[in-house]
N, C-alpha and C positions, 0 to 999 in steps of 0.2 A: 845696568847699562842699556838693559833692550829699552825698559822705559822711556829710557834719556831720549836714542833715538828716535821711537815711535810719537815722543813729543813734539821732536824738530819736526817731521813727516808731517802732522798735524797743522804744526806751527806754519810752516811753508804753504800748507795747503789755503790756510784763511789769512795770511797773510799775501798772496796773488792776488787775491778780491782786493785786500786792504789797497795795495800798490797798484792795481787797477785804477779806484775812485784818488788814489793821489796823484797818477798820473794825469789825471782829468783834469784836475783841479790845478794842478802844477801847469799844463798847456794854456789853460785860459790865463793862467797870472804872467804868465812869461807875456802873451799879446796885448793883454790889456790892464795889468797890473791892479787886475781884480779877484779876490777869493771870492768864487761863486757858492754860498753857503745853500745855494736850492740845487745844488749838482744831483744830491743824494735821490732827493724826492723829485726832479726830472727824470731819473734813472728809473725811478720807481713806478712812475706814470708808463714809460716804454715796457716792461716787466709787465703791468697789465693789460698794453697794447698784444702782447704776445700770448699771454692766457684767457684773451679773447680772441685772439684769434684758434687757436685750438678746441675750446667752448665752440666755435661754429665749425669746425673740423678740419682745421687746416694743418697739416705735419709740425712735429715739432721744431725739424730746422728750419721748413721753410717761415713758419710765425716766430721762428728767432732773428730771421733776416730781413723779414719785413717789420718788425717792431725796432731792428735795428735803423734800415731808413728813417721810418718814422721818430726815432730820436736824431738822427741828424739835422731832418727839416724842423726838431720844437728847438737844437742848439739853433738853427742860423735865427728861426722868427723870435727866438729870443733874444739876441742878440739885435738886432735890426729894431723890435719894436720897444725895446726897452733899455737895452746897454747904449750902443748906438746914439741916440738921444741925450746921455748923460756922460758925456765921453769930458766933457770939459770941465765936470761935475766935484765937487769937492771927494775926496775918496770917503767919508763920514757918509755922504748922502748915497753913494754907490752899495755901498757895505746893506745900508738899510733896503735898499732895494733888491739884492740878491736875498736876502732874510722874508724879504714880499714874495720874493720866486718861490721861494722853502712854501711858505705856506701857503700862497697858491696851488701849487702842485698837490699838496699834500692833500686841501678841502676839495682839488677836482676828482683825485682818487676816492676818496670818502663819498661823493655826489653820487658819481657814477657807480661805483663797483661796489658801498658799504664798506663797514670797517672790521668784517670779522672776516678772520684768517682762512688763507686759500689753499690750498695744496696744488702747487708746482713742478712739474715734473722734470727730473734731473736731465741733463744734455749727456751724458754717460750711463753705460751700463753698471747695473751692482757689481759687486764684488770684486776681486783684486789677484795680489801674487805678494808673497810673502821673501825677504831678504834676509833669511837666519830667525830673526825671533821679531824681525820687525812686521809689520801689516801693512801692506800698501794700497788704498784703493786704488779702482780706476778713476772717481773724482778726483783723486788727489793728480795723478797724473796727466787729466784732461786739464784742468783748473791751470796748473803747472806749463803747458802747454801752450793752453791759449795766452796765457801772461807771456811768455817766450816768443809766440807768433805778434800780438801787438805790439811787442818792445822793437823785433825785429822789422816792423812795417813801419812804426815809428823813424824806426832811424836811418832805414833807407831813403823814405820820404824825405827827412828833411837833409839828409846829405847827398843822397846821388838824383835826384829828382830837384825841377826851375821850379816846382810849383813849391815844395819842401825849401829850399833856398829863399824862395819873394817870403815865405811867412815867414823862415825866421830874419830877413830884412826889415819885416815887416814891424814885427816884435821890437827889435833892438833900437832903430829910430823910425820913427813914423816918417818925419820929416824930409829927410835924406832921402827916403826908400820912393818918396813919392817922386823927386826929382831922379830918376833912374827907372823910370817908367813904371814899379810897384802898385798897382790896386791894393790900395792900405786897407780900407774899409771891407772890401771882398776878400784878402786873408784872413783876416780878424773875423771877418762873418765865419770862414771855412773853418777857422784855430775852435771856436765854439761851437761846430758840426760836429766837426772828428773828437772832440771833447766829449758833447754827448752820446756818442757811440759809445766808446769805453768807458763811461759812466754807464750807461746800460748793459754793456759785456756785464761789468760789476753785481749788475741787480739782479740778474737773468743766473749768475753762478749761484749767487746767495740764495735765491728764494727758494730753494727744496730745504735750503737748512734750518731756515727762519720762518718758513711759511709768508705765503705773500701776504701783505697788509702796508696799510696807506703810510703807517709809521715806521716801514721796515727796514731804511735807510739810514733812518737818524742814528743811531747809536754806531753803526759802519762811520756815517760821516765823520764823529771823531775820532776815530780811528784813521781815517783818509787824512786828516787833518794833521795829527802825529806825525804820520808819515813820512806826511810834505814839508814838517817841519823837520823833523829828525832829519832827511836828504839832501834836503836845502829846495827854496820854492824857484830857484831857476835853473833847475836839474833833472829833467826827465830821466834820466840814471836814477839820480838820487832817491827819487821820488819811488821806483820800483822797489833799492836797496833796501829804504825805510820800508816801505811796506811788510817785506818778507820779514824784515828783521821787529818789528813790530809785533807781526803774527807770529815770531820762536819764540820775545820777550814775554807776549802775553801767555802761551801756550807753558813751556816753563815756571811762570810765576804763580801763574795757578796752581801748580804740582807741587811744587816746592816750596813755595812759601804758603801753608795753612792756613795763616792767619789773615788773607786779604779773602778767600773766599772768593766764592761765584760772582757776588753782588761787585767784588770789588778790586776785578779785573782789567778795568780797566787803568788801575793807577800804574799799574805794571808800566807798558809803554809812557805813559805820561810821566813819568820818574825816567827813564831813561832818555827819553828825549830832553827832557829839563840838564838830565848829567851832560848829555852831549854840549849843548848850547851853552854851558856854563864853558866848556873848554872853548866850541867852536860857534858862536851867536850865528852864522851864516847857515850854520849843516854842516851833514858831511860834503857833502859833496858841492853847496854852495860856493860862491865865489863872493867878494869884495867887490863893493864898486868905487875907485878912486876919483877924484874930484879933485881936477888941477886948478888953484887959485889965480 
């Protein structure tokens, strides 16, 4: 039974990263009913904004904060110089240009910084505290954390805060919100600021585990992707739920079921997500949209 536990703890742990990058993904779809498939590898470029900065000797929180701006300012000029522009744009053509993003990102990481692996250094102290037979780190508990601090900033933002209110106006009819005095275009810049933040949160957890590298996202991203589907993609809840609940299915499925192996871990979630959608196509925690004739 310790196992079982020490599993979920595990589970929980890389499933906060997961519910990180679907919460990212899940903001941007709510405003502009885009899946940003370069979230990952945006995230990933801020991640080596921050290990440059420590390379010229800057502390490690404060080149976490400043790499954090620095992801804020590549969501809005992304958005501005490229979303922006294509707003009226068949979603086929959209799609292919966030996949332009993915791999831009990815060749400016490779340009600049090479494609072999870096070693990152963890935002937490080693070691832990132990619950009976279980092991707990302190990543596990920072990781945990920070996922708890963004959800909570999240949601005060957008419910007891005018500025958290106009975006999600903003979100739900563009139109409307502009007649009610709404700056549509500057929520929508700000929904893919705050996006890229907590895509970078994401990248910045992961990289001690994965080691940085230009490719270090991609395989996170479908997992993020899961996620967001497993939660429903207009559910920042949901988007968290999925996540964690992602990170205990894949965490578990690797233990338990032998036969999928390391290599093929990932079907784990992707089979539970697929069960879900088969009862509920929206998510969990997705909603219907009704359409009065």
């Amino acid at each position: 039974m310790s196992l079982f536990f020490q599993l979920v703890v595990s589970g929980l742990t890389t499933g906060a990263i997961y519910a990180a990058l679907a919460l990212a993904l899940v903001l941007i779809f709510r405003a502009t009913n885009v899946v940003n498939f370069g979230q990952g590898e945006m995230a990933t470029f801020s991640a080596y904004v921050a290990w440059q900065l420590m390379q010229w000797g800057v502390p490690l929180w404060l080149a976490v904060l400043a790499s954090l701006a620095v992801a804020f300012c590549i969501g809005i000029a992304t958005f501005r110089l490229v979303i922006r522009p294509l707003m009226s744009a068949p979603v086929e053509a959209v799609v292919v240009v966030t996949l332009g993003i993915f791999v831009l990102f990815q060749a400016m990481c490779m340009w600049i910084w090479g494609a072999e692996q870096l070693s990152f250094p963890s935002l937490f102290p080693d070691g832990g505290f132990s619950l009976g037979e279980v092991r707990v780190l302190a990543s596990a508990v920072g990781t945990l954390a920070i996922l708890i601090c963004i959800a909570a900033a999240i949601g005060f933002i957008f419910r007891f805060t005018r500025l958290g209110l106009s975006m999600r106006a903003a979100a739900f009819d563009r139109a409307r919100s502009v007649l009610v005095g709404v700056d549509v275009e500057r929520m929508l810049m700000l929904g893919w600021g705050f996006a890229a933040v907590i895509g970078a949160f994401a990248a910045i957890l992961i990289a001690p585990r994965l080691f940085l590298s230009p490719t270090m996202m991609a395989p996170i991203l479908f997992y993020g992707l899961a996620a967001a589907t497993l939660g429903g993609w207009d559910s920042p809840l949901g988007a968290i739920v999925g996540g964690l609940a992602v990170g205990v299915a894949e965490s578990l499925g690797a233990s338990y079921l032998p036969f999928i192996g390391a290599d093929m871990r990932i079907a784990v979630p992707i089979v539970l997500t697929l069960a879900i959608l088969l009862v509920k196509p929206v998510g969990l925690f997705g909603s219907y949209k009704v359409t009065k004739l």
